[in-house]
C-alpha positions as CSV (number, residue, x, y, z in Angstrom):
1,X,0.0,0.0,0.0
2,X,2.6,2.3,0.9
3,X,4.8,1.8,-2.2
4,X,1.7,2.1,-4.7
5,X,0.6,5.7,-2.5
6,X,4.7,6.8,-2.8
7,X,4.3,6.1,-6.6
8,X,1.0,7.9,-7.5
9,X,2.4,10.9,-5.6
10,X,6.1,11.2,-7.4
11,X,3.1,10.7,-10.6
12,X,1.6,13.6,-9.6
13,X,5.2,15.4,-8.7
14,X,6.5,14.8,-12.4
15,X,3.0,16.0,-13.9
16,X,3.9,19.5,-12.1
17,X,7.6,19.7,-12.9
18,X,6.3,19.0,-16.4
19,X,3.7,21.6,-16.9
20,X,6.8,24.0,-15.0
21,X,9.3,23.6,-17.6
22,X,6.8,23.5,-20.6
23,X,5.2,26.9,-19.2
24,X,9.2,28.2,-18.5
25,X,9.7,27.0,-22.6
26,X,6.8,28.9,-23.7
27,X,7.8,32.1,-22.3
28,X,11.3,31.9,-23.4
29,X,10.7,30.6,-26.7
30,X,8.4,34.1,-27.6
31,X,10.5,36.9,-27.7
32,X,7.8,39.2,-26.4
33,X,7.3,37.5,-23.5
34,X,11.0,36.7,-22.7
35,X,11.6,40.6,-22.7
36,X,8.6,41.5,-20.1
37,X,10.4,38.7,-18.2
38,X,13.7,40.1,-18.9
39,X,12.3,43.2,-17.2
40,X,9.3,42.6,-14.8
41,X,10.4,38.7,-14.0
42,X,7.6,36.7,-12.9
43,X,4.7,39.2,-12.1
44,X,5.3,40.6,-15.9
45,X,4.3,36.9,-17.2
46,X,1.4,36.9,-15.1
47,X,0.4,40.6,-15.5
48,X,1.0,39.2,-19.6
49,X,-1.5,36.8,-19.3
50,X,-4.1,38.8,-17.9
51,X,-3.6,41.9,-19.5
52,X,-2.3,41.0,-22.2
53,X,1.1,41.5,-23.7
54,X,0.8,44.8,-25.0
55,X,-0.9,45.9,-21.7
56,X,2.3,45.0,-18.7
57,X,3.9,48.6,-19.0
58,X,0.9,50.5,-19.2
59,X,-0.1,48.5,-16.0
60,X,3.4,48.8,-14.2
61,X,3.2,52.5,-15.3
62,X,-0.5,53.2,-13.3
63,X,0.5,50.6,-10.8
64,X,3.9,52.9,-9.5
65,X,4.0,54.6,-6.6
66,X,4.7,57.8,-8.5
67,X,0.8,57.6,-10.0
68,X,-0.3,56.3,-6.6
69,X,1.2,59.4,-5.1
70,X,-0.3,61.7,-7.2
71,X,-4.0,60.1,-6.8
72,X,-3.0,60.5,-2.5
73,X,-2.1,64.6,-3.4
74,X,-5.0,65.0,-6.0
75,X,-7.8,64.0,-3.7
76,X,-7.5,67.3,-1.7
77,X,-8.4,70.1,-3.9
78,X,-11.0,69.0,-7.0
79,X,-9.7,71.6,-9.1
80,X,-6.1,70.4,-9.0
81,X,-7.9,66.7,-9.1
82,X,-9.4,67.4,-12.9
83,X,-6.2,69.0,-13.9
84,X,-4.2,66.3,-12.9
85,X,-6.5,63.6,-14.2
86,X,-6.6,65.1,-17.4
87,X,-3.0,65.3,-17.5
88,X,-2.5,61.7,-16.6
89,X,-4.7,60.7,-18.9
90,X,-2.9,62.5,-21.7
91,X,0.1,61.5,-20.8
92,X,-1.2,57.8,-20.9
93,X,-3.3,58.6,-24.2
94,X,0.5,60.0,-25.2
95,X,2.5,56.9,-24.3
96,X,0.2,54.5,-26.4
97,X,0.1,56.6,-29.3
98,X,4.6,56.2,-29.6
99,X,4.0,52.4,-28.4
100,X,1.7,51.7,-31.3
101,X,3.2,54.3,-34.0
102,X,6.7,53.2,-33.5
């Protein structure tokens, strides 16, 4: 009994190294998705995957505690709030118009 339950169990350890190197070969195999690795590491594969490729540095970028700073300061006064909404926004609207142009 003990020998078949130790079997079934390395089974099942195999099964996950498996799908572990065959999901590490997938992301290095794509070029894409070896440079978002290359620069985010693990989180930018999973950020990928949710998002979408050509999302991860628009997320990273909103997700920084620069932007999160400014949302803290903005809350105080509404005028400066639109002002620097609209600037964000711009500057985001900005950002993907060079991504997808160039």
């Amino acid at each position: 009994m003990t020998a078949r339950w130790l079997h079934w169990q390395s089974l099942v350890y195999v099964a996950v190294q498996f799908q572990e190197v065959n999901h590490a070969n997938t992301v290095l195999a794509d070029d894409m998705k070896r440079s978002i690795y290359d620069r985010y590491g693990s989180i930018g594969i999973y950020v990928a995957e949710q998002f979408g490729d050509e999302n991860v540095n628009t997320y990273f970028v909103l997700t920084s505690p620069w932007c999160k700073v400014q949302c803290c300061f903005v809350g105080s006064n509404n005028l400066r709030c639109c002002f620097t909404f609209i600037l964000n926004v711009c500057a985001i609207v900005v950002f993907l118009c060079v991504k997808f142009i160039t």
